[in-house]
C-alpha angles and dihedrals in degrees: 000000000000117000108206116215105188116194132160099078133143164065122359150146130245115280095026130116138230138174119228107206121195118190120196131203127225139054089262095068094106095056089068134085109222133219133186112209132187132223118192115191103279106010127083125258110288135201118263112156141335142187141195127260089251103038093246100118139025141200138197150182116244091251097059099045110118100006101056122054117189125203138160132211109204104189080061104045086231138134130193143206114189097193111192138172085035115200126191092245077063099065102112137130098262117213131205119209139194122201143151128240122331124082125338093218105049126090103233090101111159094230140028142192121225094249144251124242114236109186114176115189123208 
């Protein structure tokens, strides 16, 4: 069992940046590979990045590439998502998930966090 603790979100303007944090409980974290995903009102949860369970890869979607940067410190059971150059297509809750095993892009995580608001202004 992995209990999921998102923080970082806000309000910014474009062209700001932020850093979503997702903290996880239990001594198994590691063992898991870790997504962020975003949710935008009407439309379903979406990629955005992913990493291994050791930190070794990442993945992201096309709109992230060169603006969000995801890493993971296991010693502290923590993801992160460094979001820069921040535009307002990008406002969403942004979700973190753990699973094991299966596809990185896909939204069958095991687990979830209960989100964090990002909400960018022109």
């Amino acid at each position: 069992q992995v209990q999921l603790v998102e923080s970082g979100g806000g309000l910014v303007q474009a062209g700001g940046s932020l850093r979503l944090s997702c903290v996880g409980s239990g001594r198994t974290f590691r063992r898991y590979a870790m997504g962020w995903f975003c949710q935008a009102p009407g439309k379903e949860r979406e990629f955005v990045a992913a990493i291994s369970w050791s930190g070794d890869s990442t993945y992201y979607a096309d709109s992230a590439k060169g603006r969000f940067t995801i890493s993971r410190d296991n010693a502290k059971n923590t993801v992160y998502l460094q979001m820069n150059s921040l535009k307002p297509e990008d406002t969403a809750v942004y979700y973190c998930g753990a699973r094991f095993g299966g596809s990185y892009y896909t939204n069958d995580y095991d687990y979830w966090g209960q989100g964090t608001q990002v909400t960018v202004s022109s």
